[in-house]
C-alpha positions as CSV (number, residue, x, y, z in Angstrom):
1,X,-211.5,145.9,134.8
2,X,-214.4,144.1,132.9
3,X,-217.6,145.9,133.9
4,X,-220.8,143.6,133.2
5,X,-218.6,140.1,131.9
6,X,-217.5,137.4,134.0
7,X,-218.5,135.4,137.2
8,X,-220.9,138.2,137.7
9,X,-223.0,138.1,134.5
10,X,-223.6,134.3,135.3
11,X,-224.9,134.9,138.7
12,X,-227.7,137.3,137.7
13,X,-229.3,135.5,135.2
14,X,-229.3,132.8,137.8
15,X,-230.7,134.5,140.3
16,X,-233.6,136.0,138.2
17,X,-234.1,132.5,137.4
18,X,-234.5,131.9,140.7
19,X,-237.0,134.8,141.6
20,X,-239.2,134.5,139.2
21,X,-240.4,130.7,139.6
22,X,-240.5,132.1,143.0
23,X,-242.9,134.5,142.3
24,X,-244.8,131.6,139.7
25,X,-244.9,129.4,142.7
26,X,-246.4,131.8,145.2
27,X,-249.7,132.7,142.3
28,X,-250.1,129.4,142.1
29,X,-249.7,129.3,145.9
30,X,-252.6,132.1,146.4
31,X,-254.7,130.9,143.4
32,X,-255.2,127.4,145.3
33,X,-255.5,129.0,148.8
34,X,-258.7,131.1,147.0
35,X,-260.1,129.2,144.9
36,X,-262.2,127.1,147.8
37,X,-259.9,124.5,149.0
38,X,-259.4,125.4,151.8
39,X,-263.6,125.1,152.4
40,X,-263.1,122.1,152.8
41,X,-261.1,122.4,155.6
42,X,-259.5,119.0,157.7
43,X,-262.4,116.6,156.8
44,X,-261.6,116.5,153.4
45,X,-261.4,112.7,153.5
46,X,-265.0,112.2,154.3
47,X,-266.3,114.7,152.2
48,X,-264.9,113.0,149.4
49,X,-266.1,109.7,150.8
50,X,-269.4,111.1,150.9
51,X,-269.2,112.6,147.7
52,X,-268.3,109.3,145.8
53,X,-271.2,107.8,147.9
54,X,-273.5,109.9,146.3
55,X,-271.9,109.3,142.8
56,X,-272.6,105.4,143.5
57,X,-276.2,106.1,144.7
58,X,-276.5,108.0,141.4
59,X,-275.2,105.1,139.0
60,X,-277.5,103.0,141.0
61,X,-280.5,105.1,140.1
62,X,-279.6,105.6,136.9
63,X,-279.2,101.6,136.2
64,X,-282.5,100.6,138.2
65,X,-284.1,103.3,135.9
66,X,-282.8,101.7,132.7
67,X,-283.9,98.3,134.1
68,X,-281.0,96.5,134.5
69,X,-281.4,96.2,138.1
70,X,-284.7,94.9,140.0
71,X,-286.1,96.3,142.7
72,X,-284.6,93.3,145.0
73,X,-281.5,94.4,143.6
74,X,-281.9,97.8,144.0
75,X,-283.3,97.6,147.5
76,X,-280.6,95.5,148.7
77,X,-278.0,98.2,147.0
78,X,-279.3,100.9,148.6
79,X,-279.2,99.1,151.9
80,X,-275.5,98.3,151.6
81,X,-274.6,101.8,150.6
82,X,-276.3,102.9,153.9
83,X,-274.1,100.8,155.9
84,X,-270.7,103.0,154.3
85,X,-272.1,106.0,155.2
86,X,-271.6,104.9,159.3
């Protein structure tokens, strides 16, 4: 008899393996469940649609503030930014 060498040794260091990316996977698991995700919930597409809307209506601002657009430009900008938003 060969207590603790063999087919059995090989196993258990396998299936520690196996439990603790288990247990890795299931923080990770709970960390993205709490960390607001799930605020937003099964309209995530427009919210990030309207969140990159407003990031364009900011780079507009910031280059009619510089002066590299006019305010035709920036007029006619804004206007076809509204029409997205629909």
């Amino acid at each position: 008899m060969m207590w603790g060498y063999g087919w059995d040794m090989g196993w258990s260091w396998l299936l520690g393996l196996v439990v603790l990316i288990g247990i890795v996977l299931l923080v990770i698991l709970t960390v993205r469940i709490f960390s607001g995700r799930s605020n937003q919930g099964n309209d995530s597409g427009s919210t990030q649609m309207s969140t990159s809307l407003s990031s364009a209506r900011q780079i507009l601002d910031e280059r009619y503030a510089r002066g590299e657009l006019t305010s035709e430009q920036y007029r006619e900008q804004i206007q076809i930014l509204g029409e997205f938003r629909r």
